[in-house]
C-alpha positions as CSV (number, residue, x, y, z in Angstrom):
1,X,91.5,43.3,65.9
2,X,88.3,42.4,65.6
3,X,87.2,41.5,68.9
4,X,89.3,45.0,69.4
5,X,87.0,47.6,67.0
6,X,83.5,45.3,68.4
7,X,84.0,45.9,72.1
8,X,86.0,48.8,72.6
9,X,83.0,51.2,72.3
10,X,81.4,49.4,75.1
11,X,84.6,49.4,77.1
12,X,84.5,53.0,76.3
13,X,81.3,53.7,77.6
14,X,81.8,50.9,80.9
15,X,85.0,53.2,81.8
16,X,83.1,56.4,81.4
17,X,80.1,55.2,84.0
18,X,83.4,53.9,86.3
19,X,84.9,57.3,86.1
20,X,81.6,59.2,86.6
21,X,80.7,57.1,89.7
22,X,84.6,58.2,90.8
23,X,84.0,61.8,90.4
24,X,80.5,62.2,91.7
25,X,81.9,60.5,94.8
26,X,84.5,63.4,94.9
27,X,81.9,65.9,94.4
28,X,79.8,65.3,96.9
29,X,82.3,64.2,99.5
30,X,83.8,68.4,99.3
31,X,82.5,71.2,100.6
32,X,84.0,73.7,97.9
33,X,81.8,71.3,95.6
34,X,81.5,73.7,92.6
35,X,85.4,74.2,92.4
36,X,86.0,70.5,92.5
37,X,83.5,69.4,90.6
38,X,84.7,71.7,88.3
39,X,88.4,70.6,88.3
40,X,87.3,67.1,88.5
41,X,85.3,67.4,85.5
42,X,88.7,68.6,83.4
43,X,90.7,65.8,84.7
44,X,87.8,63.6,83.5
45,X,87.9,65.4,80.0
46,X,91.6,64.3,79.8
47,X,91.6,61.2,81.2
48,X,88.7,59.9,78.9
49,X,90.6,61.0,76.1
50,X,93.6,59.2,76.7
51,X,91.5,56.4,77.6
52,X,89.8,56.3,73.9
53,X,93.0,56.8,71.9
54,X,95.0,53.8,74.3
55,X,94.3,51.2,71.7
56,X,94.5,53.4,68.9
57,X,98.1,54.0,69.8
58,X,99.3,50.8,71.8
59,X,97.2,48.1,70.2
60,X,95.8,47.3,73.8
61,X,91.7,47.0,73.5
62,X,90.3,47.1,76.6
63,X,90.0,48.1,79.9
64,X,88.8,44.9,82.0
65,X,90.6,42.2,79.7
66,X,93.9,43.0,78.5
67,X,95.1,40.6,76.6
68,X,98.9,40.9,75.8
69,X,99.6,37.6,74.9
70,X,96.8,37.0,72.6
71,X,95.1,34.0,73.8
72,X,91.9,35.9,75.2
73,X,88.7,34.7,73.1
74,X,85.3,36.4,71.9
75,X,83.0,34.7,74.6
76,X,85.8,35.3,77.4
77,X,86.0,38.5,76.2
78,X,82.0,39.3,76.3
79,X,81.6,37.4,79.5
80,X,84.1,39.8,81.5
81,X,82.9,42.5,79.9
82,X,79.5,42.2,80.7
83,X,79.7,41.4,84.2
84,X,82.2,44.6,84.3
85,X,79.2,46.7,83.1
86,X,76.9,45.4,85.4
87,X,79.2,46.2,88.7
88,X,79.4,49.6,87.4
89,X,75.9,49.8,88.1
90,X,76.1,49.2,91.8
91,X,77.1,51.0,94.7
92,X,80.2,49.3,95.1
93,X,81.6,49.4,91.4
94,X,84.0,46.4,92.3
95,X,86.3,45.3,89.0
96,X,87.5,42.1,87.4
97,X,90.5,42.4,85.4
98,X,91.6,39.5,83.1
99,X,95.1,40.9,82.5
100,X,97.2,37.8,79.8
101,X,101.4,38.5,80.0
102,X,104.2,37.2,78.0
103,X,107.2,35.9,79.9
104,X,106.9,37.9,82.8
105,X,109.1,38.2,85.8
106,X,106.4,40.1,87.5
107,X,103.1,39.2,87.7
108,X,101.6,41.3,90.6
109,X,99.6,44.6,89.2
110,X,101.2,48.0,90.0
111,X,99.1,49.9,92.3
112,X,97.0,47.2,93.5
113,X,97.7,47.9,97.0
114,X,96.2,51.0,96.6
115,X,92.8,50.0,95.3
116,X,89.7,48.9,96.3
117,X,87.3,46.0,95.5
118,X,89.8,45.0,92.5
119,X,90.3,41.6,91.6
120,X,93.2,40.3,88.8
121,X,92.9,36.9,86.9
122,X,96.9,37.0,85.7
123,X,98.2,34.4,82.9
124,X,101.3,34.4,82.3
125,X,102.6,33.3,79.0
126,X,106.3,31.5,79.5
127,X,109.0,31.2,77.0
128,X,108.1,27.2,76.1
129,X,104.3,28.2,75.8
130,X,103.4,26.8,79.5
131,X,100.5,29.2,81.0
132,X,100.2,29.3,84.7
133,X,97.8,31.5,86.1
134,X,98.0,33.9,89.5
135,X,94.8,35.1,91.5
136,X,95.8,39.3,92.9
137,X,92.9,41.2,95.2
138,X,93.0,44.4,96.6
139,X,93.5,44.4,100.4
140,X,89.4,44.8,101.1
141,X,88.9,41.2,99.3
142,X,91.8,39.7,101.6
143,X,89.4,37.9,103.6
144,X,87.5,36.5,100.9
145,X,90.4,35.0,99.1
146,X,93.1,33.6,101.6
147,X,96.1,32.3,100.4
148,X,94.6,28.8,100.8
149,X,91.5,29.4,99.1
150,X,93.1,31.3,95.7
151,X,95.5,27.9,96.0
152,X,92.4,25.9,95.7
153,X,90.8,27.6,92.9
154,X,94.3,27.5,90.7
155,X,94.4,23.8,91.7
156,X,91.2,23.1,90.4
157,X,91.2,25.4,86.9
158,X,94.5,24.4,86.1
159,X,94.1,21.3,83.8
160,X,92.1,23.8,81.7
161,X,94.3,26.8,82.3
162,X,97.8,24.7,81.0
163,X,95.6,23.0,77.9
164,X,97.1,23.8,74.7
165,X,93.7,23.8,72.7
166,X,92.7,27.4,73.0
167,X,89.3,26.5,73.4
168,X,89.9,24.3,76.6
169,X,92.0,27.3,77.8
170,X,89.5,29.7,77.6
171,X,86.9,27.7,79.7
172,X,89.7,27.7,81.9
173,X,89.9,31.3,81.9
174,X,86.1,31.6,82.2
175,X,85.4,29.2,85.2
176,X,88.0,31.1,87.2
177,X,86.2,34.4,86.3
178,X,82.8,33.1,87.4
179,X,84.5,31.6,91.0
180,X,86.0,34.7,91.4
181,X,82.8,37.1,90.9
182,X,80.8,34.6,92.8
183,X,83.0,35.0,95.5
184,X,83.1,38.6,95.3
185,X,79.0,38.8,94.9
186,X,78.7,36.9,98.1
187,X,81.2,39.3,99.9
188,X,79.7,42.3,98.6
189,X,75.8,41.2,99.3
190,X,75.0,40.9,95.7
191,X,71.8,39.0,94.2
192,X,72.7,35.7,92.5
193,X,72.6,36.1,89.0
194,X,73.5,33.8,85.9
195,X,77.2,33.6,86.6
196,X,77.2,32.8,89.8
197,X,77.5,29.1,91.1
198,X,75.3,27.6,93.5
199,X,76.9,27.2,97.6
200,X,77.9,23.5,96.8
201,X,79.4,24.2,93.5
202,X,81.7,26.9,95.0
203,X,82.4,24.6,98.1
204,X,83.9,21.9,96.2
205,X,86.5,24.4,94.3
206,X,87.8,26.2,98.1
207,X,87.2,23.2,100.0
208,X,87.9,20.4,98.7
209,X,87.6,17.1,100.5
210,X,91.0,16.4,103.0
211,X,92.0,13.0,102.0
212,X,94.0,12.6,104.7
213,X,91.4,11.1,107.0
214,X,90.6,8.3,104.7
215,X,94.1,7.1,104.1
216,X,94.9,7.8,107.5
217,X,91.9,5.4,108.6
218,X,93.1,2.9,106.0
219,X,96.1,2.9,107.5
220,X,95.3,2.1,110.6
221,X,92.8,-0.9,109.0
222,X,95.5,-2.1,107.2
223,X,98.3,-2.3,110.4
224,X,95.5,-3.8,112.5
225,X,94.9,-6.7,109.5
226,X,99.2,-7.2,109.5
227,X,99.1,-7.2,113.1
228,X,96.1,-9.8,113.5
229,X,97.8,-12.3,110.5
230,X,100.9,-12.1,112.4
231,X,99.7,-12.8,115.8
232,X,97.4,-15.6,113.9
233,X,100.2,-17.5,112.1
234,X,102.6,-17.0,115.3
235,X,100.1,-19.1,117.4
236,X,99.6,-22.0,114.7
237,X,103.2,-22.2,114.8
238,X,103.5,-22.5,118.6
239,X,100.2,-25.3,118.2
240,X,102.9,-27.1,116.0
């Protein structure tokens, strides 16, 4: 509740610059411009409305982080936030949604396959307590995060993610947020800033090293060694 009355102003006003970036868009992509600026302006009206009495109503507290389960902390909270504000700023106006869910059977966000630049950091909450976490991206962010590459990132977070000390969980929940973002920066052309991790950093998490040439090569060393001792002790026999 606190994190809730703190941020949700600043949620409040991050939405509003999304919405106005939405409708200015619509405005000047019309030729009856006054009419639908007009009409687009009403629908605004409403929609900010329901937007600031949401938590009021539903408990919910923000737009980017929506934290169901409860397990969402202040600096997670901030950093998402932040980084939210500052895409709103651009061009693009991508999103990063940390969405938390209790016992879920579904974990895929509705409408996603409809939107644009949208990324979704799910956790899902299970009956026992376990937390397992799911990577979601709108179609235009396909390329960026393959199947194998949001496998990699899970694989690497998810000591942190399944911690039951909430503080271990969160940096969890935080590292995937800044792979994710640095990801989408680099896809979208955007300057490095604070968040983002350097070229090697986010080449260790999607592409880790394939173990399968070493043992493969110490397989073959270690055959080659049978194969030598064997031929060696066949020979002193036949000396014998």
């Amino acid at each position: 509740m606190i994190i809730t009355t703190v941020l949700w102003p600043f949620n409040c006003c991050v939405i509003v610059e999304y919405l106005m970036n939405k409708l200015s868009l619509t405005a000047n992509s019309s030729k009856n411009w006054h009419t639908n600026l007009k009409t687009a302006a009403t629908r605004l009206a409403w929609l900010l409305a329901l937007v600031c009495l949401f938590p009021l109503v539903t408990g919910a507290s923000s737009f980017f982080v929506q934290d169901n389960a409860g397990i969402i902390n202040s600096d997670t909270w901030k950093m998402v936030d932040q980084n939210n504000a500052k895409y709103q700023k651009s061009d693009q106006h991508p999103i990063v949604i940390v969405e938390t869910l209790q016992n879920a059977k579904k974990t895929q966000p509705a409408g996603l396959s409809k939107a644009s630049r949208t990324f979704y950091i799910v956790i899902n909450v299970q009956k026992d307590g376990t937390k397992k976490a799911y990577l979601y991206s709108s179609s235009d962010l396909h390329s960026q995060f393959t199947a194998q590459v949001r496998a990699n990132i899970l694989s690497h977070t998810a000591s942190k993610i399944t911690d039951d000390d909430p503080i271990a969980f969160n940096e969890g929940v935080q590292e995937l947020f800044k792979i994710s973002v640095t990801l989408i920066d680099q896809s979208l052309g955007f300057k490095k800033d604070s968040l983002d991790l350097s070229s090697e950093e986010v080449n260790r998490v999607i592409k880790p090293a394939d173990l399968r040439i070493p043992i493969m090569l110490a397989l073959l060393v270690l055959i080659a060694a049978v194969i030598i001792f064997l031929r060696f002790t066949i020979r002193r026999q036949d000396r014998k």
